[in-house]
Phi, psi and omega in degrees: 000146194277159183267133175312165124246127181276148178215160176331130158249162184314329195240134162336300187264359188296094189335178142262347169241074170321176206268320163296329173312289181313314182252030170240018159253321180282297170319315159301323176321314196267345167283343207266333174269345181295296194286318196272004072028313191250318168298328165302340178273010187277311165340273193314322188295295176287329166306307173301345173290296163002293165151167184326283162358300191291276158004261167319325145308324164291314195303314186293346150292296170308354182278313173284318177287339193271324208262313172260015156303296175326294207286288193296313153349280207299317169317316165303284221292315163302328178266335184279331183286293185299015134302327177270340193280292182315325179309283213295334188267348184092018191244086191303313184320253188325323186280333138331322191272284169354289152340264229271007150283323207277319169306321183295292187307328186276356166295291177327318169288300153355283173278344142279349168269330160297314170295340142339291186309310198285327215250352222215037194286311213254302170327322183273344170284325174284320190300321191282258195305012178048209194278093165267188186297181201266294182293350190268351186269348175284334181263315186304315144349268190301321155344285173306337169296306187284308193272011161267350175291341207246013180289026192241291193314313200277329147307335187265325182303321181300324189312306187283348162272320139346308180300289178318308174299317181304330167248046179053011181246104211246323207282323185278351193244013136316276175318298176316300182333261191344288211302325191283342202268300213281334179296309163341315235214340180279312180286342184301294178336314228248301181294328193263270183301316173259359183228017175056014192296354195030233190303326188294346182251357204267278159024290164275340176275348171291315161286334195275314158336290180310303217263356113355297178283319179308306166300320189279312196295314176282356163283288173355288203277034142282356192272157168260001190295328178245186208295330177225105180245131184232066254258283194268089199280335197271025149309353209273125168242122186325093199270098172324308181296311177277323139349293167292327179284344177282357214236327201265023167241313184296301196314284192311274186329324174290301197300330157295271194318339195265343152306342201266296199239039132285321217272310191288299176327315205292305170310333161309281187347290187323297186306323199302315178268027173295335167107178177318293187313337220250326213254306196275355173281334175269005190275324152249013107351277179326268188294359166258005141314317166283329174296322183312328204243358181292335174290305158319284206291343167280350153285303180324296235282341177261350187323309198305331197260328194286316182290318177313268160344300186317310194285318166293272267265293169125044179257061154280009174273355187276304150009260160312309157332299158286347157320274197312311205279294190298338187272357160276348187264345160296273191326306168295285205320309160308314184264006168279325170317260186355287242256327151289328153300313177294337180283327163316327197319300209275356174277341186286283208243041135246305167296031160244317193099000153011057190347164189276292188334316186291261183318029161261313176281347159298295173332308199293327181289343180262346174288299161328319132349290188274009159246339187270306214303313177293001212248045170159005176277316218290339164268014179253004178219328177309300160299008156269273203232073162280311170302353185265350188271347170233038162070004152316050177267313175311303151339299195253028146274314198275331189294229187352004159260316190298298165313312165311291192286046213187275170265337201275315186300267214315334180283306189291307174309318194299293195317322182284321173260352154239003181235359173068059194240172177263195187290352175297351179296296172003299167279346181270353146280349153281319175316299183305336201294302202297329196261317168310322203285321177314315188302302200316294212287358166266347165285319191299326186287337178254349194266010148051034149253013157280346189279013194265309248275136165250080177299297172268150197264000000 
């Protein structure tokens, strides 16, 4: 069915989004981050049966990988504003063209960052973690082999799904999401349990996924029933000009997330000579921080497209409106998140097979979590991005990498290598992260020059 796209209407006061709009956008988003959350903890959950070794490998892989899912994410994201900005103005023409840019550049990065990955595999693993123990670097190895082949597959899916969302259609790279998470989580069962592969099998079905999704999306964005159709890819020739506005979005933002989990490697380092139980309480610390927090950040991941539109449409004050509105709905979405998670911890990290310790010191951190976390994310993240969607990035890149390297690192190291805290220095150093970052960008967010930025011509 072709998906609305909105343009200026006649009557004034007439929103561009209804309430209905709204929640045939929001809602897949947020299924779709909600599931892959819980499958990564199912994900996590079966692995940790393996033993600590295994565990502690992943999580310390996933740390690379999660830095360069950020960076190609930022990347998508940047070409999906310019498609809703063209979207919002009526001008298809161009916002087609965009598309099949944004598929070229995240192929090229993609595949130059995996062969990076690939040639430099084993160097790069030691440089970040030092001397951990001999089997979690033996697991860790092998991990790492299967999931940088899939940084090409997580690129052309962010791209295609990104694309899709930017003309509201959210609902299909849902569905793909579901169907690649339960193969995900069926091969892990099968490779894990019944043939015994422990990480190498966890791995591979985490590729076998990727490329699942990948192939289904580019099929997808051949159909014409909608506003941006994409037929002939191996057609595609680089266009600069559109290339550079996709970069002056993508960069800074890649460059914030990959700052992030650079900042999260350096904490890692830190957890790391803390020993295994230390290693495996954040390691499921870590996602279930995240589960908590997928329902918000998926109100963010549609902001972008709703602001975007807005901004093509020439409605800014509708802008501010929808800022303001979805970031009261990132709040409940935040304390409800909390407050289920948290009842979940201990059914959690007794059917992961958990140490009594690990999971014990998992609990206390997540109870922290849950008191601090609603009192300062939804304004340290929700209006950035709305402002980054009208193209504000340079801000809120040096604001978040100074706040970050300032508290979640520098604060987390200090406590831990001199006053000798565990990994809870870690969140109170996300805490401090989370309240700076809150102040800066709700200033920044009223004094409204961001809303000055010109993206589209």
């Amino acid at each position: 069915m072709k998906n609305k796209i909105f343009t200026k209407t006649s009557t004034s006061d007439a929103h561009l989004y209804s309430n209905q709009d709204l929640r045939k956008l929001l809602v897949p988003i947020i299924v779709e981050q909600l599931l892959s959350s819980l499958m990564g903890t199912a994900d996590t959950m079966m692995v940790s049966n393996v033993g600590s070794a295994a565990i502690s490998a992943v999580s310390l892989v996933d740390s690379i990988n999660i830095l360069v899912i950020q960076a190609l994410s930022a990347l998508a994201a940047g070409g999906a504003i310019l498609c809703s900005q063209y979207l919002g103005s009526s001008n298809k023409k161009a916002a087609n063209e965009s598309a099949r840019q944004v598929l070229f550049v995240m192929t090229v990065f993609s595949v130059t960052l995996s062969a990076i990955c690939l040639l430099f595999r084993g160097p790069l693993l030691h440089a970040i973690f030092g001397a951990v123990e001999t089997d979690v670097m033996t697991n860790s190895q092998i991990y790492f082999l299967f999931t940088l082949l899939s940084f090409p597959f997580i690129g052309l899916y962010d791209a295609g799904a990104s694309i899709m969302r930017a003309q509201n259609n959210s609902r299909e790279p849902m569905i793909i999401s579901i169907i690649s998470n339960f193969l995900n989580i069926g091969g892990n069962a099968i490779l894990i349990f019944v043939f015994g592969m422990g990480v190498e099998g966890a791995a591979i079905s985490t590729l076998v996924s990727r490329i699942f999704c990948a192939v289904v999306v580019i099929y997808k964005l051949r159909s014409e029933e909608e506003p941006i159709f994409i037929k002939n890819y191996a057609a595609i020739r680089p266009d600069f000009s559109l290339i550079k506005k996709i970069l002056f979005i993508g960069i800074p933002s890649g460059i914030e997330n990959s700052m992030f989990q650079f900042g999260k490697l350096a904490i890692q380092s830190t957890v790391s000579t803390l020993g295994t139980v230390a290693i495996a309480a954040q390691a499921m610390t870590n996602i279930l921080e995240n589960l908590n927090g997928v329902a918000a950040i998926g109100v963010g991941i549609g902001l972008m497209t709703v602001v975007g539109q807005c901004l093509g449409a020439g409605r800014k004050d509708e802008v501010i409106y929808y800022i303001k509105k979805l970031s009261w709905l990132a709040e409940a979405a935040i304390v409800i998140s909390c407050l289920t998670v948290l009842a979940l911890t201990k059914p959690i990290t007794l059917l992961g097979g958990m140490e009594a310790e690990s999971a014990d010191l998992c609990f206390k951190m997540v109870i922290f979590i849950t008191i601090t976390k609603p009192i300062s994310w939804v304004l340290s993240f929700i209006p950035a991005y709305g402002m980054r969607a009208a193209g504000d990035v340079k801000f809120s890149m040096i604001t978040s990498c100074c706040t970050m390297w300032l508290c979640r690192v520098s604060l987390c190291v200090y406590l831990c290598r001199v006053w000798g805290f565990g990994p809870i220095a870690v969140w109170i150093g996300m805490f401090a992260d989370w309240t700076l970052r809150a102040i800066v960008f709700s200033i920044r967010f009223h004094g409204r020059k961001w809303l000055n930025h010109h993206i589209i011509d």
